[in-house]
LUMDREN-11248 format. One record per residue: x, y, z of N, C-alpha, C in turn. Coordinates in nm, 4 decimals, padded with zeros to 6 digits, always signed. Layout:
// residues N
> X; Y; Z; X; Y; Z; X; Y; Z .
...
//
This chain:
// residues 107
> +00.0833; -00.1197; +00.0000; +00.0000; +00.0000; +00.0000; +00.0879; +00.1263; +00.0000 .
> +00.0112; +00.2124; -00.0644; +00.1169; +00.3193; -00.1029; +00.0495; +00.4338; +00.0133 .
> +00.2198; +00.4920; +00.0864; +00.1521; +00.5902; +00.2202; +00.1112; +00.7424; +00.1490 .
> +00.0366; +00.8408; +00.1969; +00.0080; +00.9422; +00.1698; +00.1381; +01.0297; +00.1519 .
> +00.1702; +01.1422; +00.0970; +00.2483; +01.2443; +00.1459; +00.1804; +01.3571; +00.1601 .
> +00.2464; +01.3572; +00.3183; +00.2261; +01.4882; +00.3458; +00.3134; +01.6562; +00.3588 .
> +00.2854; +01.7330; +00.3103; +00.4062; +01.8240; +00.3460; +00.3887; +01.9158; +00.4304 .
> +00.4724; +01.9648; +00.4938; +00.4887; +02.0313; +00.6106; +00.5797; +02.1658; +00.5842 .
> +00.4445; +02.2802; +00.6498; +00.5167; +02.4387; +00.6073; +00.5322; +02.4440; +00.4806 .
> +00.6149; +02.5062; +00.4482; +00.6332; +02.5291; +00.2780; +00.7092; +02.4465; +00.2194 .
> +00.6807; +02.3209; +00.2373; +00.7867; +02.2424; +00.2258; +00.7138; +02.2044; +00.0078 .
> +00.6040; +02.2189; +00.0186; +00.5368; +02.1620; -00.0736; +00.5777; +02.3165; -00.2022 .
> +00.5689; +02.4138; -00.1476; +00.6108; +02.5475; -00.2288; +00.7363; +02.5583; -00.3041 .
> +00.8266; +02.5042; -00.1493; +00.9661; +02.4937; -00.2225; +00.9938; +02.4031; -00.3268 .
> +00.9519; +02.2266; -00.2696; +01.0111; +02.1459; -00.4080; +00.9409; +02.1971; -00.5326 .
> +00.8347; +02.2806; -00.5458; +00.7675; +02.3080; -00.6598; +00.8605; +02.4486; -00.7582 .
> +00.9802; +02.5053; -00.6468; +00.9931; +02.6022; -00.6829; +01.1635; +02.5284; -00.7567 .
> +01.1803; +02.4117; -00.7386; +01.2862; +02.3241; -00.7846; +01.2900; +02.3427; -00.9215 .
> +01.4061; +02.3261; -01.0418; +01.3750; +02.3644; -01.1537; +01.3576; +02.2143; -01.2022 .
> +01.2860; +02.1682; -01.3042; +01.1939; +02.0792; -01.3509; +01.2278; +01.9737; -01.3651 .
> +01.3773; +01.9857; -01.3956; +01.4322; +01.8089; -01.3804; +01.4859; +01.7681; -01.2363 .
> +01.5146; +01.8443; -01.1625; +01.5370; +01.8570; -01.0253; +01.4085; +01.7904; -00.9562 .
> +01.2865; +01.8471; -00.9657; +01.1976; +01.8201; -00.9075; +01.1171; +01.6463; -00.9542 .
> +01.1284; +01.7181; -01.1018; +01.0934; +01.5170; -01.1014; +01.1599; +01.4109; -01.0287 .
> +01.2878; +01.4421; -01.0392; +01.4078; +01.3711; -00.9757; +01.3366; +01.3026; -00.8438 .
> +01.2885; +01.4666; -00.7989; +01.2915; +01.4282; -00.6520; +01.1029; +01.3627; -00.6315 .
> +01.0361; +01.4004; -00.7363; +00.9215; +01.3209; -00.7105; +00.9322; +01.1561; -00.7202 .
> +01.0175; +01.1430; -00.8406; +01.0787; +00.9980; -00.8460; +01.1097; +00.9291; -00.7138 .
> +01.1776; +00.9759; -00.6330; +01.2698; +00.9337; -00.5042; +01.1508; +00.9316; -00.4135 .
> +01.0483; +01.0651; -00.4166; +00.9391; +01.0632; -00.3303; +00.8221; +00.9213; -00.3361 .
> +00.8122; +00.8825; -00.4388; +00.7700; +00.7874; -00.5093; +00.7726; +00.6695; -00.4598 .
> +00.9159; +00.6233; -00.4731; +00.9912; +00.5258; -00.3980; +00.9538; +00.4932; -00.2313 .
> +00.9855; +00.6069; -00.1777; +00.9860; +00.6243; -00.0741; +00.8143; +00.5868; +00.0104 .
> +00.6844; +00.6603; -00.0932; +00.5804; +00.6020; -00.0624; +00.5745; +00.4689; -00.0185 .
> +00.6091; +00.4196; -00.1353; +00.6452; +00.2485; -00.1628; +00.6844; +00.1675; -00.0984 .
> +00.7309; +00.2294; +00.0026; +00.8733; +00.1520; +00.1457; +00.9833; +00.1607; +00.0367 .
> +01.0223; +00.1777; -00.0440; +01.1664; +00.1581; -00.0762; +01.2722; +00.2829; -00.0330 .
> +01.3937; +00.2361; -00.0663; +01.4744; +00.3680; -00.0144; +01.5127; +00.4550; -00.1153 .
> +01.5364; +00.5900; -00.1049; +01.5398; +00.6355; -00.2248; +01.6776; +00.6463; -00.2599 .
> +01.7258; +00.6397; -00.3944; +01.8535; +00.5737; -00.4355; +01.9794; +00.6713; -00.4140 .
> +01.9752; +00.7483; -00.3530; +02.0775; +00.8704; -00.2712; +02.0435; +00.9407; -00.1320 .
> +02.0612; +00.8947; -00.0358; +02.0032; +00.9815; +00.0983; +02.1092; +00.9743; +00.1795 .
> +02.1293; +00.9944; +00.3211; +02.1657; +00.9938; +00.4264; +02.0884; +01.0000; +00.5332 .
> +02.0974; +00.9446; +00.6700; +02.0280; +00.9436; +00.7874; +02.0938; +01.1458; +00.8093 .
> +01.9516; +01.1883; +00.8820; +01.9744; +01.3491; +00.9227; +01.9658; +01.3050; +01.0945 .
> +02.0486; +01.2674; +01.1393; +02.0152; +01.2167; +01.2844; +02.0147; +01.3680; +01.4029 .
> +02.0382; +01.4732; +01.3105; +02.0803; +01.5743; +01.4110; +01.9171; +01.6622; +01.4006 .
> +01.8612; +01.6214; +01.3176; +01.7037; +01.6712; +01.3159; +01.6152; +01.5810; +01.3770 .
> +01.6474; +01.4475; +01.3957; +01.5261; +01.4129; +01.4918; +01.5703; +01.2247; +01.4331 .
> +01.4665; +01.1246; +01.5226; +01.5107; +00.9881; +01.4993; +01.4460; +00.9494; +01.3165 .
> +01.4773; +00.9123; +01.2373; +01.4147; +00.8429; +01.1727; +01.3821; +00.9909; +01.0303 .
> +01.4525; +01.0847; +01.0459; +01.4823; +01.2015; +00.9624; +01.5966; +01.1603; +00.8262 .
> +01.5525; +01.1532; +00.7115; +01.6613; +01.1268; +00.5944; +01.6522; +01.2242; +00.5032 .
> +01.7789; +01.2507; +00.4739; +01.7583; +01.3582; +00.3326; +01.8182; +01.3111; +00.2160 .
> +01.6825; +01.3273; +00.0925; +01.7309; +01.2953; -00.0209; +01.8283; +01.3843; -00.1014 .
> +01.9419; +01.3230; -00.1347; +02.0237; +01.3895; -00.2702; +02.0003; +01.3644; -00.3519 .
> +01.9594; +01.5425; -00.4218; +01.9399; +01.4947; -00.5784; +02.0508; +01.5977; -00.5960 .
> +02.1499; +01.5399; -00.7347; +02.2127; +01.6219; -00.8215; +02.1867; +01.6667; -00.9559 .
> +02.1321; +01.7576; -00.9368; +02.0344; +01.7437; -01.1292; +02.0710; +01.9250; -01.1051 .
> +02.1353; +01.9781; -01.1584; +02.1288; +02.1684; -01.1868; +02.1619; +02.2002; -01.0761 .
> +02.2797; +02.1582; -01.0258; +02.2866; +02.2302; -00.8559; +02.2701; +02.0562; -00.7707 .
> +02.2967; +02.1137; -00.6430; +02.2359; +02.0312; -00.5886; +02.1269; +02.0659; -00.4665 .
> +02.0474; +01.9646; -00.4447; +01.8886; +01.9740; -00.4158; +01.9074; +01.8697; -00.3026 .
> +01.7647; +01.8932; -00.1644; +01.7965; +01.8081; -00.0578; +01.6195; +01.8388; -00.0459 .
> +01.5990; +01.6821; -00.0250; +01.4500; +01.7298; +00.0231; +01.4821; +01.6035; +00.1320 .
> +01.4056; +01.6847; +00.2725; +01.4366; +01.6170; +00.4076; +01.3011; +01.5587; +00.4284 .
> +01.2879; +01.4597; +00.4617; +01.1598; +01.3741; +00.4977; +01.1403; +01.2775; +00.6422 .
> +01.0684; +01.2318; +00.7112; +01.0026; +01.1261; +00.7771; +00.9407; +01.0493; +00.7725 .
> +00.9369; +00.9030; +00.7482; +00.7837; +00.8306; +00.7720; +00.7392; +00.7950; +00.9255 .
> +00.6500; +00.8621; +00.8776; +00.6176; +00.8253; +01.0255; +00.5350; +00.6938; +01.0425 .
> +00.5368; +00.6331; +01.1806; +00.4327; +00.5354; +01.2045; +00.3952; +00.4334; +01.1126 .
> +00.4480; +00.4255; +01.0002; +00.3977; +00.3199; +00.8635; +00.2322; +00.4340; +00.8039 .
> +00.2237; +00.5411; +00.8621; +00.1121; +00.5675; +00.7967; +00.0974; +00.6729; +00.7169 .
> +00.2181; +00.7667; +00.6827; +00.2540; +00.8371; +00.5199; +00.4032; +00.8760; +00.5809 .
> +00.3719; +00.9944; +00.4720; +00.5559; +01.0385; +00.4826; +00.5832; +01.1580; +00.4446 .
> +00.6154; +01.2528; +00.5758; +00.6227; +01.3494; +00.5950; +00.7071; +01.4208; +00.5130 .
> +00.7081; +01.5314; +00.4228; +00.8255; +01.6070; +00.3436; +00.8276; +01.7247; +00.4584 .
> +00.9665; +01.7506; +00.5785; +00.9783; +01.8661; +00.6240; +01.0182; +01.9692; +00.6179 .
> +01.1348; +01.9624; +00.4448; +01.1951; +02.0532; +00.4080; +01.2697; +02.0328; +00.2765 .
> +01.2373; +02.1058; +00.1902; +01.3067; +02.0735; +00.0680; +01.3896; +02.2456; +00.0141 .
> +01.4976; +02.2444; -00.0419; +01.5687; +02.3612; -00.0627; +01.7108; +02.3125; -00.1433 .
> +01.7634; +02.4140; -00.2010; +01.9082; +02.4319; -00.2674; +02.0515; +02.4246; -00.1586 .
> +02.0658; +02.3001; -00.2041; +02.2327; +02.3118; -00.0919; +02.3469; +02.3721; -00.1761 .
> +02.3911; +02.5017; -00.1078; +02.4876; +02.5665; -00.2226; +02.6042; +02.5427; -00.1455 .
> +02.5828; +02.4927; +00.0006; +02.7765; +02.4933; +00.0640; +02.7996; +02.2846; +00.0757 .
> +02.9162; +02.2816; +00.0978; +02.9547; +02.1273; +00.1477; +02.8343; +02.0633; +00.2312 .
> +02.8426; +02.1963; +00.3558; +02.7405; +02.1495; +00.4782; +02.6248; +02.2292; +00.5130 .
> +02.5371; +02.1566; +00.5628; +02.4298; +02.1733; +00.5378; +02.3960; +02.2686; +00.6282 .
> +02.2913; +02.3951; +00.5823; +02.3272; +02.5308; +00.6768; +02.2604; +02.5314; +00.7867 .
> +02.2924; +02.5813; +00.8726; +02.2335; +02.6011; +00.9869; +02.0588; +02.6325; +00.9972 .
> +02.0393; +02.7487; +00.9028; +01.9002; +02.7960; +00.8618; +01.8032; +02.6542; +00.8545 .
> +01.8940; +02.5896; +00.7562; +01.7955; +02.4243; +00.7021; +01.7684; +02.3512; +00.7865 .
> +01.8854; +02.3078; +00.8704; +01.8489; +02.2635; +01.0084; +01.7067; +02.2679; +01.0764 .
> +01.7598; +02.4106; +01.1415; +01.6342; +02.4569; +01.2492; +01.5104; +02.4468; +01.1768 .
> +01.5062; +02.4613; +01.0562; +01.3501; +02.5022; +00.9757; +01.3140; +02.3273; +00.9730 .
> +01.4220; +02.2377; +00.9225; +01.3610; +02.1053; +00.9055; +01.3096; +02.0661; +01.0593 .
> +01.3887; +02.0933; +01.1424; +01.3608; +02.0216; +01.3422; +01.2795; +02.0608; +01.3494 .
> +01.2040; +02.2114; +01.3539; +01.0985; +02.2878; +01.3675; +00.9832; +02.1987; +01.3265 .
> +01.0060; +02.2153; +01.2302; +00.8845; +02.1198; +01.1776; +00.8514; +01.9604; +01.2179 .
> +00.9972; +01.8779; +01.2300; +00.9531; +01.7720; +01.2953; +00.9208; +01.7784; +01.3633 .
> +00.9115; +01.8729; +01.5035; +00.8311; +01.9026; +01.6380; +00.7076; +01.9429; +01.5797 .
> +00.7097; +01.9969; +01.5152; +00.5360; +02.0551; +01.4698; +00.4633; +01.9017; +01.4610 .
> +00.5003; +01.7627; +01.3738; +00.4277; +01.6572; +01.3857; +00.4476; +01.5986; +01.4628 .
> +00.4898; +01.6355; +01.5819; +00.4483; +01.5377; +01.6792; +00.6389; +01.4943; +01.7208 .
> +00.7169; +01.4767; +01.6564; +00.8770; +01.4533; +01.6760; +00.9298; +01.3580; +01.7876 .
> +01.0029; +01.2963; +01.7953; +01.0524; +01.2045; +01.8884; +00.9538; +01.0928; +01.8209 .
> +00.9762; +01.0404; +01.7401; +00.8795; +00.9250; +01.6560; +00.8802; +00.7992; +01.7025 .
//
């Protein structure tokens, strides 16, 4: 069964504001991810909360959309945006944690 997505804050504004092969990219991966599968570039974000991964996409830049599933019952998008340094900025951080506390966090 395929889980809902849900997005959280502007999380749904931003990947839309992704430029077009970027964003398929990342609907592709989102896709997956419905599915239970893993999406084929991520990392654990363990410093935003338990069970927090962010997808890499490299398509025009590179692109990070941060997600959760929660509970087996959809899958949270908490932050999607342009990574222009090595590491990941401070700003992105707080805005992705923020939001995992907004659903509820500590999963």
């Amino acid at each position: 069964m395929m889980k809902p997505l849900n997005f959280v804050g502007s999380s749904l504004d931003d990947l839309r504001n992704f430029p077009n092969e970027a964003r398929r990219a990342a609907g592709f991966e989102l896709r997956a991810v419905q599915n239970g599968l893993e999406p084929s570039d991520w990392k654990p974000m363990r410093v935003i909360g338990p069970g927090a991964k962010e997808i890499r996409i490299h398509v025009l830049g590179e692109w990070r959309v941060i997600y959760v599933v929660k509970l087996r019952d959809a899958v949270y998008v908490l932050h999607a945006f342009q990574k222009k340094t090595r590491k990941t900025s401070q700003h992105d951080i707080d805005v992705a944690r923020q939001r995992y506390k907004q659903i509820g966090g500590n999963l």
